[in-house]
C-alpha positions in Angstrom: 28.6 -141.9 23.8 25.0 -141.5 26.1 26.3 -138.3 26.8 26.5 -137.3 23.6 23.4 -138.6 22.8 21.5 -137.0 25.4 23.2 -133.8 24.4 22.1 -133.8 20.8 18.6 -134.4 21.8 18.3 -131.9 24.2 19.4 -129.3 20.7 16.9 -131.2 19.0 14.3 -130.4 22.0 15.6 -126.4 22.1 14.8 -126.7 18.3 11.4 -128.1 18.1 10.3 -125.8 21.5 11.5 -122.7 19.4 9.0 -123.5 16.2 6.4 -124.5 18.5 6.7 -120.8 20.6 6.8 -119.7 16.9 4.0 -121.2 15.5 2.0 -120.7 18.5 3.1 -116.6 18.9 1.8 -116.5 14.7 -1.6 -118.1 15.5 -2.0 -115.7 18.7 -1.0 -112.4 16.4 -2.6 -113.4 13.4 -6.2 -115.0 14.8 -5.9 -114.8 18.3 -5.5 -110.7 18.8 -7.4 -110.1 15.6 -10.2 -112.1 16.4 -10.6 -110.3 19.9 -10.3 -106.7 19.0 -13.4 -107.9 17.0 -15.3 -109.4 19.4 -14.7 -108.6 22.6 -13.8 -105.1 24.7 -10.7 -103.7 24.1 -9.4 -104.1 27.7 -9.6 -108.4 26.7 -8.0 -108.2 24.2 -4.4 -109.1 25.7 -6.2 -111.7 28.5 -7.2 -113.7 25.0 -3.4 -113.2 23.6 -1.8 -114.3 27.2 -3.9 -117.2 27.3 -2.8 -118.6 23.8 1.0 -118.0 24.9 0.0 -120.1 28.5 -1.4 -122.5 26.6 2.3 -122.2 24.8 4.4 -122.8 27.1 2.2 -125.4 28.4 2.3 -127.3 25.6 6.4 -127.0 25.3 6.3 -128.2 29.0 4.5 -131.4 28.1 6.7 -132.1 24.9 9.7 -131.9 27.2 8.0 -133.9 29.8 7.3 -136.7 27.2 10.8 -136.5 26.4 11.9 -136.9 30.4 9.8 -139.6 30.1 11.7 -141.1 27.4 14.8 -140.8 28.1 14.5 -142.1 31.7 13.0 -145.5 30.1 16.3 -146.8 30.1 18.6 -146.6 33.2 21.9 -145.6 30.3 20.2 -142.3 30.0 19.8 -141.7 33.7 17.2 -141.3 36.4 15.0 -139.4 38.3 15.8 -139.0 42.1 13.6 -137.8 45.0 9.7 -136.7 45.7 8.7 -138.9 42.4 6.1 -141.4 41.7 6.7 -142.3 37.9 2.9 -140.8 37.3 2.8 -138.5 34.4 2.0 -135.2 36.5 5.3 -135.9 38.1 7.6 -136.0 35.0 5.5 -132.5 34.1 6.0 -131.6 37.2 9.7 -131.9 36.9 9.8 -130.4 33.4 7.9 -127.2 34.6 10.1 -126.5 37.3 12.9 -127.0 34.7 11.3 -124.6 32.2 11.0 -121.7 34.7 14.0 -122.0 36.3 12.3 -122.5 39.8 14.8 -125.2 41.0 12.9 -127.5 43.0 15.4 -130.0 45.0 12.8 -132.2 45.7 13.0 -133.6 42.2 15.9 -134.3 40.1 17.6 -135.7 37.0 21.0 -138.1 37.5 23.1 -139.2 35.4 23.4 -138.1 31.6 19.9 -137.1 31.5 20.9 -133.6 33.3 21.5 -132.3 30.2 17.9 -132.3 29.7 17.0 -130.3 32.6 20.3 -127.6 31.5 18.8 -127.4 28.0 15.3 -127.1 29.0 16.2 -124.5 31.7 17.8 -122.3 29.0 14.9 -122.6 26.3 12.2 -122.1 29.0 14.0 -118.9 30.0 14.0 -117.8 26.5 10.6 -118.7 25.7 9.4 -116.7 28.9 11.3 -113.9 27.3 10.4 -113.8 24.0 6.1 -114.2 25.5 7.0 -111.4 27.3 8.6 -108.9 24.6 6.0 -110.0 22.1 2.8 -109.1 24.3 5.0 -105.9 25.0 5.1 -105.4 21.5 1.4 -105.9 21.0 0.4 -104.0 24.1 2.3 -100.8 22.6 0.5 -101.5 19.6 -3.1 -101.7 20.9 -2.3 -98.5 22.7 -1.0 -96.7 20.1 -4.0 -97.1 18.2 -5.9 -96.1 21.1 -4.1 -92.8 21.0 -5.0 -91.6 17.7 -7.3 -89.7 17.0 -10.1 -91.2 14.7 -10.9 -89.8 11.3 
């Protein structure tokens, strides 16, 4: 039964990290980008848009953190095992090294709680992915309206 528990909140954490990379990728395309191709030099422009999407994936970092956090409250749901101090910066820590997919052994979920790290280490991957394609996209777009010629 805490498996299955743990399980649906990890969906429930994929879900909620997916509209937040949403919401946040709208705000950078629709007044981040904008707003810099007013007032600053073109070259900037995407140092602005990476910065929003940082501060992105930050964010999604510190909601799964919180949940870490949460779940490790009660020994049911699991542990944490190794290098850890029960300070914040060590359960977001352990949540950024989940996100990216770096795989540091010196920290570690046990117990049901694992499911966490699986679920986070696929939705960070995705995340990084999708703030990768979409400045792509926007890149392509800045320079093809560098390349035309103006009326």
């Amino acid at each position: 039964m805490v498996e299955h528990l743990v399980w649906l909140i990890s969906v429930a954490m994929v879900l909620i990290t997916v509209t937040v990379h949403y919401e946040i990728m709208t705000v950078v395309s629709d007044r981040v980008i904008p707003w810099a191709q007013r007032h600053v030099h073109s070259r900037r422009v995407m140092t602005f848009a990476i910065a929003g999407l940082l501060c992105g994936h930050i964010a999604e970092i510190g909601l799964f953190a919180l949940a870490i956090k949460l779940l490790v409250f009660s020994p049911a749901f699991g542990s944490i095992q190794g290098d850890f101090s029960n300070l914040w910066g060590d359960f977001f820590y352990l949540s950024a090294v989940n996100y990216t997919s770096l795989g540091d052994n010196t920290i570690h979920l046990i117990g049901p709680a694992r499911a966490l790290s699986v679920s986070e280490a696929l939705a960070g991957m995705m995340m990084i992915a999708w703030s990768a394609s979409f400045t792509y996209l926007k890149m392509e777009s800045i320079w093809e309206r560098r390349r035309k010629p103006r009326d």
